[in-house]
Wavefront OBJ file of the C-alpha trace (Angstrom):
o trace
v 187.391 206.625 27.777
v 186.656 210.211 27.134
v 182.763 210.975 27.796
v 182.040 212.290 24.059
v 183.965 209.406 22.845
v 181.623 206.898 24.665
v 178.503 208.979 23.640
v 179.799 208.638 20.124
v 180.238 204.374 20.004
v 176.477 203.906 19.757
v 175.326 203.128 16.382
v 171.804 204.591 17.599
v 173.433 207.814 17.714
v 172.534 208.818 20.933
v 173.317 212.530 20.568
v 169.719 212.722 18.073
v 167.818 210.525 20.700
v 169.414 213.086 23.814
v 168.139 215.839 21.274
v 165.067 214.307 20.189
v 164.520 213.932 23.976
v 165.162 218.208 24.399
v 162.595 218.864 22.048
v 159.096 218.991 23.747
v 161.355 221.202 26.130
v 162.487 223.321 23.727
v 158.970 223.868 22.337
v 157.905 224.624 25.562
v 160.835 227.266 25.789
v 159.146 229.036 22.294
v 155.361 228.637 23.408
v 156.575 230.757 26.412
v 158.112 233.058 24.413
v 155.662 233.963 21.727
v 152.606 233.699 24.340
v 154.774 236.179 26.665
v 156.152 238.458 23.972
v 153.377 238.352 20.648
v 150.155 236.713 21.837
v 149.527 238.429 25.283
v 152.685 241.048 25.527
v 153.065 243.338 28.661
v 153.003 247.304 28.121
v 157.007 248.096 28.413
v 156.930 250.095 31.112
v 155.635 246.979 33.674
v 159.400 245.568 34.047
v 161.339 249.291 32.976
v 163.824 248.717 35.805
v 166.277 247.798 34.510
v 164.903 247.551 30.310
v 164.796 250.943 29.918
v 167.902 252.466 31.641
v 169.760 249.744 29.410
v 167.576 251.371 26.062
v 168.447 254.341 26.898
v 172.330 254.183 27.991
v 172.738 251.821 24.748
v 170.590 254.743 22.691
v 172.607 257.656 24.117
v 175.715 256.701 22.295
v 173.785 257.457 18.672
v 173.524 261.293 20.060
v 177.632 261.373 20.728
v 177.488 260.528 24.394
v 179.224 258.162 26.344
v 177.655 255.203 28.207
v 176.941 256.123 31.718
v 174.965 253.451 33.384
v 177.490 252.022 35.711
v 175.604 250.587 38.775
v 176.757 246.660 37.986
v 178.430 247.711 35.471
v 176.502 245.972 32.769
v 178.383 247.538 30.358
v 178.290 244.332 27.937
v 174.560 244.352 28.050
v 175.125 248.229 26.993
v 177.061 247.950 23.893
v 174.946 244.425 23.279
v 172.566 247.462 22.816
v 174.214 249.441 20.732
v 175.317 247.307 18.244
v 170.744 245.823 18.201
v 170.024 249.415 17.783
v 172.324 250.012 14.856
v 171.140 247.020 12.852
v 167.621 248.551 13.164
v 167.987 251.384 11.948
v 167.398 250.656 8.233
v 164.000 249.640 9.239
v 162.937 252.589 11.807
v 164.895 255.279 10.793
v 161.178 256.609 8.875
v 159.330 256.336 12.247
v 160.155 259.972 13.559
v 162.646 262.726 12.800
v 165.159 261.260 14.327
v 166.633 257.857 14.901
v 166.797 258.189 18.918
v 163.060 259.394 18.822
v 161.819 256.629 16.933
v 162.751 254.272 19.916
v 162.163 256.516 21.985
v 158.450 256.246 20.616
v 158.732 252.622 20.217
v 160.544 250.971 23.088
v 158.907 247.864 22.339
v 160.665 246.848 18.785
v 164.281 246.983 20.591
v 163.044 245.094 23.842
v 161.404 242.220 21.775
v 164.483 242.185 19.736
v 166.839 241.886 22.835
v 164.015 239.645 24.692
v 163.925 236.840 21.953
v 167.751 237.185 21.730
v 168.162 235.661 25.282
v 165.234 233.551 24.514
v 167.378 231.772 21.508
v 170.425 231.888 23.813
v 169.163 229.754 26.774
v 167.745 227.130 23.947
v 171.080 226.988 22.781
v 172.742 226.826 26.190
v 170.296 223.929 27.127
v 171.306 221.866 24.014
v 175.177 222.222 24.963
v 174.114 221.273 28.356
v 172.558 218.095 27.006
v 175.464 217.331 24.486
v 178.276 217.558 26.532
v 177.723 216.925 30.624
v 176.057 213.530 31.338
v 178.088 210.537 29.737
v 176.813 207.309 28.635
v 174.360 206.082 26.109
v 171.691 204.428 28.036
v 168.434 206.045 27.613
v 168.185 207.182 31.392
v 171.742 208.958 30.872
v 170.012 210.710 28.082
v 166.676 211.419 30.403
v 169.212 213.097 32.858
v 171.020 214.826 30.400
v 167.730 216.900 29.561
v 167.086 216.841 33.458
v 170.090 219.390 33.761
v 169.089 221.184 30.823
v 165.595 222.229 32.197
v 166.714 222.076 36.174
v 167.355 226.138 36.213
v 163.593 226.524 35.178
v 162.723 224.398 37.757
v 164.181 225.639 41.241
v 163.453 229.172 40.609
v 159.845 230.754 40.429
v 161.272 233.767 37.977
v 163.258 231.188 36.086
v 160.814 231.557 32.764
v 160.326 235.353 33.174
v 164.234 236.320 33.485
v 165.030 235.188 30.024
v 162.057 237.621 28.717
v 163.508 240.403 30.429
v 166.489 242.224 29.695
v 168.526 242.659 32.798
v 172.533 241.735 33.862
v 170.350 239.043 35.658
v 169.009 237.571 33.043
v 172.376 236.497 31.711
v 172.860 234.379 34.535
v 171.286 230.538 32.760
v 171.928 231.700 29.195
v 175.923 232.896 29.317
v 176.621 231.504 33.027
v 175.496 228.138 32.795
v 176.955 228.169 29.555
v 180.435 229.367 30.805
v 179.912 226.870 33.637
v 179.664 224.472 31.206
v 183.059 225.593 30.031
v 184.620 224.969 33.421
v 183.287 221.749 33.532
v 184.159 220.688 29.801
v 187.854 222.196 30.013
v 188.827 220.371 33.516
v 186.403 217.182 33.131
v 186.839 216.891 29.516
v 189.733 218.119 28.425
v 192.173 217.368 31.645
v 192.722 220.627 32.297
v 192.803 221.750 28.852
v 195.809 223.975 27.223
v 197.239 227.754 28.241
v 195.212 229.093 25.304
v 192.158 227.590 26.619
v 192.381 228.391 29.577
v 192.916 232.097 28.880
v 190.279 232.018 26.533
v 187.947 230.857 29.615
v 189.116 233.509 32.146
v 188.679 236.678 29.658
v 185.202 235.461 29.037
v 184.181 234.846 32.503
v 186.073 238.736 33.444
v 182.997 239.811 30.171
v 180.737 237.859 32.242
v 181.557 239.893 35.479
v 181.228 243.139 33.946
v 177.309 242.594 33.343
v 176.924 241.947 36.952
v 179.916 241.545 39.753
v 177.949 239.173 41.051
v 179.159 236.737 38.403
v 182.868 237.085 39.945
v 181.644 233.540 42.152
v 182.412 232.063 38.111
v 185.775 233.262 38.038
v 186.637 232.110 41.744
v 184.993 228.773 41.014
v 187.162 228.240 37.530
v 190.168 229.068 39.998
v 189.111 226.304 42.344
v 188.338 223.839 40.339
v 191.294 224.102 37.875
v 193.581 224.086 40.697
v 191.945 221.060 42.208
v 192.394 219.410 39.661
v 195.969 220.084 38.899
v 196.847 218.489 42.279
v 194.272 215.834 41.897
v 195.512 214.865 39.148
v 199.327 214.265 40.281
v 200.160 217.568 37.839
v 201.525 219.397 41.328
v 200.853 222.533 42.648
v 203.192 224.826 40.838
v 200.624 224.040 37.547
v 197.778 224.594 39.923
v 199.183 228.100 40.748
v 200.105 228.633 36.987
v 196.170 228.023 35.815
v 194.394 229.818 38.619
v 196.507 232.613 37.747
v 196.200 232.391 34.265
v 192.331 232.372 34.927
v 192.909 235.537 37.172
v 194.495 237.380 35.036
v 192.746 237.032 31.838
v 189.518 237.280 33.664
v 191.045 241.068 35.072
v 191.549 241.410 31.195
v 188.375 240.412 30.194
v 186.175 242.407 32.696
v 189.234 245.852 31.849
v 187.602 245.248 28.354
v 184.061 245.009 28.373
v 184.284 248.693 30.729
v 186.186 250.360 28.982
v 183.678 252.383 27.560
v 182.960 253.528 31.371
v 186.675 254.134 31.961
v 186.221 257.839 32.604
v 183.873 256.507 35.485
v 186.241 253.929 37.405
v 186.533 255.527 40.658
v 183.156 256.382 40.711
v 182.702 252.639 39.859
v 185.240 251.630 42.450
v 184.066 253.960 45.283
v 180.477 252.230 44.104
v 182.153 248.742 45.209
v 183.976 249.748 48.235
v 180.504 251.512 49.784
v 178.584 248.423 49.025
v 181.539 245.970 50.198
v 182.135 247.613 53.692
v 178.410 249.037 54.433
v 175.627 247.073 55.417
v 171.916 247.763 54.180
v 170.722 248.208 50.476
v 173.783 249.129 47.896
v 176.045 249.919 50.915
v 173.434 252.665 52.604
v 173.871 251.457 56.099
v 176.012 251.022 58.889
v 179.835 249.981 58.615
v 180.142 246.123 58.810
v 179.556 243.317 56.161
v 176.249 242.227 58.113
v 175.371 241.553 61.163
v 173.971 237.867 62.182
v 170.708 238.996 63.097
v 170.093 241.214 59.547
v 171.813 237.694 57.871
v 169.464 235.523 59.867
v 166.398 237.989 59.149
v 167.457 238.510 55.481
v 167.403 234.668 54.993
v 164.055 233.935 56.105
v 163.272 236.933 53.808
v 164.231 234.422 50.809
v 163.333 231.080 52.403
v 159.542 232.207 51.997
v 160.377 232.542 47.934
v 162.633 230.182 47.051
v 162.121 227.212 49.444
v 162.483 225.213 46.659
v 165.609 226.165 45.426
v 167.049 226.169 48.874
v 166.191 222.767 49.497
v 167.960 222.036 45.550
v 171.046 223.070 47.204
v 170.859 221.309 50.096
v 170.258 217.858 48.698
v 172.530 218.486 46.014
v 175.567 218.823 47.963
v 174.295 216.584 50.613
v 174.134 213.938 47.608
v 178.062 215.115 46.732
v 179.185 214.194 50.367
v 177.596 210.947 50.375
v 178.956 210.064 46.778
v 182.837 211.134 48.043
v 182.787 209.362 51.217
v 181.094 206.165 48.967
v 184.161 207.158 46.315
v 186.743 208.661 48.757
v 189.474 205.909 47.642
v 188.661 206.208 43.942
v 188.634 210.189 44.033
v 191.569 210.598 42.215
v 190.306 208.571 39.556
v 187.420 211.295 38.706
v 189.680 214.219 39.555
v 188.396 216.415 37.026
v 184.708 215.518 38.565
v 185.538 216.156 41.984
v 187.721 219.219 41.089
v 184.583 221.062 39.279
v 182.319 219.452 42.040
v 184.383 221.240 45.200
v 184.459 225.047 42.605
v 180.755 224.907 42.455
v 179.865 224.435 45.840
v 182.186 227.339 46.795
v 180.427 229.028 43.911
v 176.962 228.940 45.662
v 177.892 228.923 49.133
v 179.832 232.566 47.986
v 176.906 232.942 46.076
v 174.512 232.388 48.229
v 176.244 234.923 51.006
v 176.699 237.830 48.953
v 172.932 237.706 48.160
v 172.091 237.360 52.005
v 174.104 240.607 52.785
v 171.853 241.928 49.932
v 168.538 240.110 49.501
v 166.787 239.714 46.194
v 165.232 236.707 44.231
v 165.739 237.752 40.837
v 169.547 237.685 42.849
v 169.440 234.291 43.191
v 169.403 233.223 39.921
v 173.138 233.296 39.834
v 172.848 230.199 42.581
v 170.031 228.356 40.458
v 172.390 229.324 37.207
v 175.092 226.827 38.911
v 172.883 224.334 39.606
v 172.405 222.661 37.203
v 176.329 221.934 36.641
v 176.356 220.760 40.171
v 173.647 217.873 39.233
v 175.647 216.923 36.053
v 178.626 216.453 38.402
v 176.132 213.866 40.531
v 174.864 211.991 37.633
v 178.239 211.755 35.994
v 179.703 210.381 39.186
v 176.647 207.671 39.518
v 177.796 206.919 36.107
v 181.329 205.697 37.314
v 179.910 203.905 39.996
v 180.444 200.068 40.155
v 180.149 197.922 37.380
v 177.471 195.867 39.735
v 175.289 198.513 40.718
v 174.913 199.898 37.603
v 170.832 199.565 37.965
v 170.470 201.386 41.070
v 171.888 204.396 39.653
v 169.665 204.453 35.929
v 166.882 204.298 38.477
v 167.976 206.849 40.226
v 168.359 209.124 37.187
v 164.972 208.372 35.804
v 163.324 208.747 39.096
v 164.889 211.988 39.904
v 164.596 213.581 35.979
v 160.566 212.676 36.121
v 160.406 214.524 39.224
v 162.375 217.553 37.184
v 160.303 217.231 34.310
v 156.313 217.393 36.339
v 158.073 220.409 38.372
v 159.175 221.983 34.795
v 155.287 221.231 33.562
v 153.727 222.836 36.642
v 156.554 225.775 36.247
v 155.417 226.810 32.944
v 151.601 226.929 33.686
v 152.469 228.961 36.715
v 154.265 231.698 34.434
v 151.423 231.254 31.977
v 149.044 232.262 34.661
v 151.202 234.717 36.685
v 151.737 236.692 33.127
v 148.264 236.857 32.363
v 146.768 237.654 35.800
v 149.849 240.234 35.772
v 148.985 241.661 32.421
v 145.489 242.203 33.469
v 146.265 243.656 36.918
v 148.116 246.609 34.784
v 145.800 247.159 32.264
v 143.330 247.530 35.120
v 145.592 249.860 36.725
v 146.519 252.117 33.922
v 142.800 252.255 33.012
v 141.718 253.208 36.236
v 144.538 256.192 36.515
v 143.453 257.249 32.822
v 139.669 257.577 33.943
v 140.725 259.689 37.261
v 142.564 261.950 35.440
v 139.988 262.855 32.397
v 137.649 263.288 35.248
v 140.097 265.529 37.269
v 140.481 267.582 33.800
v 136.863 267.948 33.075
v 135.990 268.492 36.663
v 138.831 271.319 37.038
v 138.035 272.908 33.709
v 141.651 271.766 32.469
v 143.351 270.132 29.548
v 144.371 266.703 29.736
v 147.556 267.850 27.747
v 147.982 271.161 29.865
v 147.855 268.652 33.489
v 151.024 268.580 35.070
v 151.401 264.805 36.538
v 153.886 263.458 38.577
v 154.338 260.146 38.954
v 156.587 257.909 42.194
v 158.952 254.854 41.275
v 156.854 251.897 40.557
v 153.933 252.943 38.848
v 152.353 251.955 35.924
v 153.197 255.097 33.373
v 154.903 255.229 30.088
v 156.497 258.198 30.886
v 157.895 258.030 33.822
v 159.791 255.025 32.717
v 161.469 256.940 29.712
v 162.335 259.530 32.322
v 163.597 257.090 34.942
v 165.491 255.277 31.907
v 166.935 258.626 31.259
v 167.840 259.510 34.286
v 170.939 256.063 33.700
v 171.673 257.906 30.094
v 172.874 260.978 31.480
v 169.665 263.153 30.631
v 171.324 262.893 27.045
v 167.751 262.256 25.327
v 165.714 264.913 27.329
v 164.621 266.529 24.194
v 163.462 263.352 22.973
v 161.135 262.630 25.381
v 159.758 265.918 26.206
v 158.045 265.686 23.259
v 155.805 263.328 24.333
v 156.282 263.531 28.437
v 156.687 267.241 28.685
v 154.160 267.501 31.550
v 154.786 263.840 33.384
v 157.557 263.947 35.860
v 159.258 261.983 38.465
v 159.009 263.016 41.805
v 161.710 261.538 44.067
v 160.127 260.450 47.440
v 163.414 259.827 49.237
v 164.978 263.121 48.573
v 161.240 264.841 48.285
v 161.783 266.654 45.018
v 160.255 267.049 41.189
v 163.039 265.771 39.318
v 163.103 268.333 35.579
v 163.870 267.066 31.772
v 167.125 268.582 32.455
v 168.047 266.276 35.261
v 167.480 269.536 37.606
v 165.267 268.882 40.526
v 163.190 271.646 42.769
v 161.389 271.036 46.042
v 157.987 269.460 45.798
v 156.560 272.802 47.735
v 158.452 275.306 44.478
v 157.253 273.172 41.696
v 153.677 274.097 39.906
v 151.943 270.517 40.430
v 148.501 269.727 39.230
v 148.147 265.907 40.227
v 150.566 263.456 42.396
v 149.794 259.518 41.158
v 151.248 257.186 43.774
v 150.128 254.115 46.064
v 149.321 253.556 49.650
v 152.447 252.239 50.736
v 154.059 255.594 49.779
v 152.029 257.173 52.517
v 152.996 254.886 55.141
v 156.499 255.517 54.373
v 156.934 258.911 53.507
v 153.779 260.257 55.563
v 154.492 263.872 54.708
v 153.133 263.165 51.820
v 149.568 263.105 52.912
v 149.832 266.438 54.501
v 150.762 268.564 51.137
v 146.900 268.180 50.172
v 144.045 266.057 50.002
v 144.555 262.320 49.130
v 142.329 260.310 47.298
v 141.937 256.928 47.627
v 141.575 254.432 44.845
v 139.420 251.235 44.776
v 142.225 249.655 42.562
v 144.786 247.916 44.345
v 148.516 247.733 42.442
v 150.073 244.267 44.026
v 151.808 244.834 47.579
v 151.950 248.537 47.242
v 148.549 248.724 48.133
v 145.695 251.265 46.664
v 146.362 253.391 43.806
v 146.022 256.638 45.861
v 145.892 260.396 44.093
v 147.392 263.854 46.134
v 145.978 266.841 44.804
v 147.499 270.061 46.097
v 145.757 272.337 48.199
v 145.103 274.707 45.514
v 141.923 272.196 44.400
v 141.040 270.950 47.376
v 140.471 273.830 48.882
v 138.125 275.195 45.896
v 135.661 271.848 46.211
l 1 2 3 4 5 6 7 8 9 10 11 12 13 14 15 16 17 18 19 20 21 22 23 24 25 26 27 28 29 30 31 32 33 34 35 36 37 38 39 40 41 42 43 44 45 46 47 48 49 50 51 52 53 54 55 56 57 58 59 60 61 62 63 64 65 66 67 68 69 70 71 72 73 74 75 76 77 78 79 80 81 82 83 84 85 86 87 88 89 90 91 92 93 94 95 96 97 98 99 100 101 102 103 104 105 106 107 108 109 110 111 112 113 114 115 116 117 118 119 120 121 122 123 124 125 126 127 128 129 130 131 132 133 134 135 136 137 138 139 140 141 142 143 144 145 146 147 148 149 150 151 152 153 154 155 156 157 158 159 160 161 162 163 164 165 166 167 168 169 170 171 172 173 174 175 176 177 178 179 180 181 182 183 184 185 186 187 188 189 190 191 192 193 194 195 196 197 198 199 200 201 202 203 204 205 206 207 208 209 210 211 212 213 214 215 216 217 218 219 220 221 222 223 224 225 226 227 228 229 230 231 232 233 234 235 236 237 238 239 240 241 242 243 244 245 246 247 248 249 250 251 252 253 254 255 256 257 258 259 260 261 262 263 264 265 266 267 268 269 270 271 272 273 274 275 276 277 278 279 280 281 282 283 284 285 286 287 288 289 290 291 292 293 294 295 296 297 298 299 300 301 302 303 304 305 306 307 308 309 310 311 312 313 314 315 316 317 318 319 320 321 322 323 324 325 326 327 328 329 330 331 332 333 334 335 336 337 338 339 340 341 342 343 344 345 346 347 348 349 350 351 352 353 354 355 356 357 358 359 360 361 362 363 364 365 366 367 368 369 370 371 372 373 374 375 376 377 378 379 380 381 382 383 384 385 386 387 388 389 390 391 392 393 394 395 396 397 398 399 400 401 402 403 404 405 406 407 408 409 410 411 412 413 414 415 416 417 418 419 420 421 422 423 424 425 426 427 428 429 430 431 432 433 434 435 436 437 438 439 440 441 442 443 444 445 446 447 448 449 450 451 452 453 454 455 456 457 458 459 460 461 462 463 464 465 466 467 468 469 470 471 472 473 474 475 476 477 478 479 480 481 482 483 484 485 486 487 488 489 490 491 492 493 494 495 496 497 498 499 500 501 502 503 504 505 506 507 508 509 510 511 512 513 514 515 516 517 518 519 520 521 522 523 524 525 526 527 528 529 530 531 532 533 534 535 536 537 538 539 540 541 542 543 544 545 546 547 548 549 550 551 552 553 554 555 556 557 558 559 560 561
């Protein structure tokens, strides 16, 4: 019997209870979302890598230029932009003179727009997941249904913040789950569903990949697991071909698509790829090679320390897989469509999992928690096909296992809760303490605050160096824009040691008329020529891991103290 067939026999109607069951989840999912974004929200610049580079590409295209943000590509995510910005304009066209100025002014109104957006997304992507993956209508089926709805929240410790953040990683629970979710409705569901379908899935998982190319693990594990099943299933290999190329092909559609608004920019884009593909080190900046074992071994234990948690996920859940197939390895056939999506999510992960070694990040590894989930519906619905005789073993099982889920969920929450606030606070302090220095520098030099030429290194707390670090991904196109608020805050590049102009222009740090350098104390144990091109002053405020807030002044005033 189909699943949704079974689900549908019970005159208790199951699907409300399964819901009913979501709910206190789902709340939890808002109270996040209006204590994160309305109650206590974050100044924009804290997470403007990669917010505002996506503002400002999408923005750029109301001044006549093309997008030219490229790195992932992310181009989706870009005209997703767009399209926000348009509808707003009837409501903050009056702000400023101009339409690109009043967001300009106001990057806050677009990123709670786009924030809530993925907000309302993963809600919806957690109900699917509760409709349609764990079958029967016991109420422990139902407790495990919501189990794999809230497991991605779980097993990663950024799992709450990513879908309050607008980033191509942040798409990976609300659209990849959800296009997971397709894989495993169209093979376990629908036997393999039709041509159409099928298409349909590999053009959306090709948009998928063009937010980040990380997501091309969900086109190769659609391929496995459709042709899988084909043979599973007794339909042959020649139909296994057919489908995995069908998937290919319209997922090469899909992703020509979504860039084409970055067409002009494909072998830059491709040159991107092959330097990252065929280098070692961050985005392809080292040594020829893939990686070596030792950088592997070294980068691992790098994301062991983070994500122990969602290491060990993986590990039990396929663990639990091999057990259940060598339990079930004459009945395999039987669940083909099961086993099928089970075998293209593990390659999913362990592909996963391996590109993210080569280039270590945890936000990274949300892809791998994204596929999770599916992987655990797989397990349950297996247990749920188990023998007629041991039918209680497994409903103890599931309720066992989805109360474990659910305290993990509680204590997941309250940690993002607290990590928000104490991260909220540790700004403000910050951006207090940098405003405080600098009227004193003013009033102590005999200066204007206005007339103070700042510049300000990657990662600090300043409004205006993430508009011109968001600029600098919009091809420089709204310069004019923010020079009307920023005209005398600049970025200074540490790696290539220059002041980098409105224009997108950059001098030396020793030609360009300077009046204040804010950075932090790791800064000047990485780039230590820093300290020598004046006198350094040493905050008492600390900014996370980078250390003290620290201030260079150029020799010009500290030589006249």
């Amino acid at each position: 019997m189909d699943t949704q067939e079974e689900v549908r026999t019970n005159n208790h109607n199951p699907q409300k209870i399964r819901m009913a069951m979501l709910a206190p989840f789902l709340t939890a999912i808002v109270a996040w979302w209006l204590y994160s974004q309305i109650i206590e929200p974050q100044p924009f610049y804290v997470s403007a890598d990669p917010e505002i580079p996506y503002l400002m590409s999408s923005l750029s295209v109301f001044k006549g230029e093309p997008y030219t943000f490229i790195d992932h590509p992310g181009t989706p995510i870009e005209i997703i932009g767009s399209a926000i910005l348009g509808m707003t304009y009837p409501f903050v066209g009056y702000i400023a003179d101009s339409f690109p100025l009043a967001h300009v002014l106001h990057p806050e109104y677009f990123l709670f727009i786009v924030r809530t957006l993925l907000v309302l997304m993963s809600m919806g992507t957690m109900a699917l997941l509760v409709r349609y993956t764990v079958p029967g209508n016991h109420w422990t089926d139902g407790f495990a249904a919501v189990a794999v709805a809230v497991l991605f929240f779980t097993i990663h410790p950024r799992g709450f913040e990513s879908i309050v953040h607008w980033s191509h990683n942040s798409f990976s629970f609300p659209v990849g789950t959800l296009l997971g979710l397709g894989i495993f409705y169209l093979v376990v569901n629908k036997k393999g569903g039709t041509s159409a379908q099928i298409v349909l899935l590999g053009f959306s998982l090709g948009v998928l990949t063009a937010v980040q190319l990380y997501f091309l693990t969900w086109v190769v594990a659609a391929i496995v697991a459709m042709g899988t099943y084909n043979v599973l299933s007794g339909q042959g290999w020649k139909r296994a071909v057919i489908s995995s190329v069908q998937i290919g092909v319209s997922a090469l559609g899909g992703f020509v698509v979504a860039t084409l608004p970055i067409s002009n920019r494909y072998p830059e884009f491709v040159s991107w790829i092959i330097r990252v593909g065929t280098h070692q080190g961050r985005h392809g900046s080292g040594p020829p090679g893939f990686i070596s074992l030792e950088t592997a071994a070294a980068n691992f234990i790098v994301l062991w320390r983070e994500l122990r948690l969602l290491f060990i996920s993986i590990g039990l859940l396929i663990g639990v897989v091999v057990v259940i197939a060598i339990l079930q390895r004459r009945s395999i056939k039987t669940n083909a469509g099961l086993w099928a999506v089970a075998l293209g999510l593990i390659v999913q992960v362990g592909l996963m999992s391996a590109l993210v070694i080569k280039h270590p990040g945890v936000i990274y590894m949300q892809a791998v928690a994204a596929a999770l989930p599916l992987v655990l519906a797989v397990v349950f619905s297996l247990m749920h096909f188990s023998q007629p005789q041991m039918k209680s073993m497994p409903r103890l099982i599931k309720f066992g296992l989805s109360i474990v889920i659910f305290t993990i969920f509680a204590f997941a929450l309250i940690r993002s809760f607290i990590v928000h606030d104490a991260e909220t606070k540790h700004v403000q302090s910050a951006v207090e303490e940098i405003d405080i220095f600098l009227d004193d520098f003013t009033l102590d030099q005999a200066l204007d605050r206005s007339s103070l030429t700042t510049l300000w290194i990657y990662g600090m707390p300043s409004k205006c160096l993430a508009l011109w670090y968001g600029n600098q991904y919009a091809g420089y196109t709204l310069a004019d824009e923010i020079s009307l608020i920023c005209s005398r805050d600049l970025i200074y590049d540490l790696w290539e040691n220059r002041v980098i102009l409105a224009d997108g222009s950059s001098v030396p740090l020793d030609q360009s008329n300077w009046d204040i350098l804010v950075a932090y104390e790791a800064a000047l144990k990485d780039f230590p020529y820093l300290a020598e091109v004046g006198e350094v002053v040493y905050s008492e405020t600390h900014l996370g891991t980078f250390g003290r807030i620290v201030y260079v002044l150029p020799d010009l005033y500290s030589s006249s103290d």
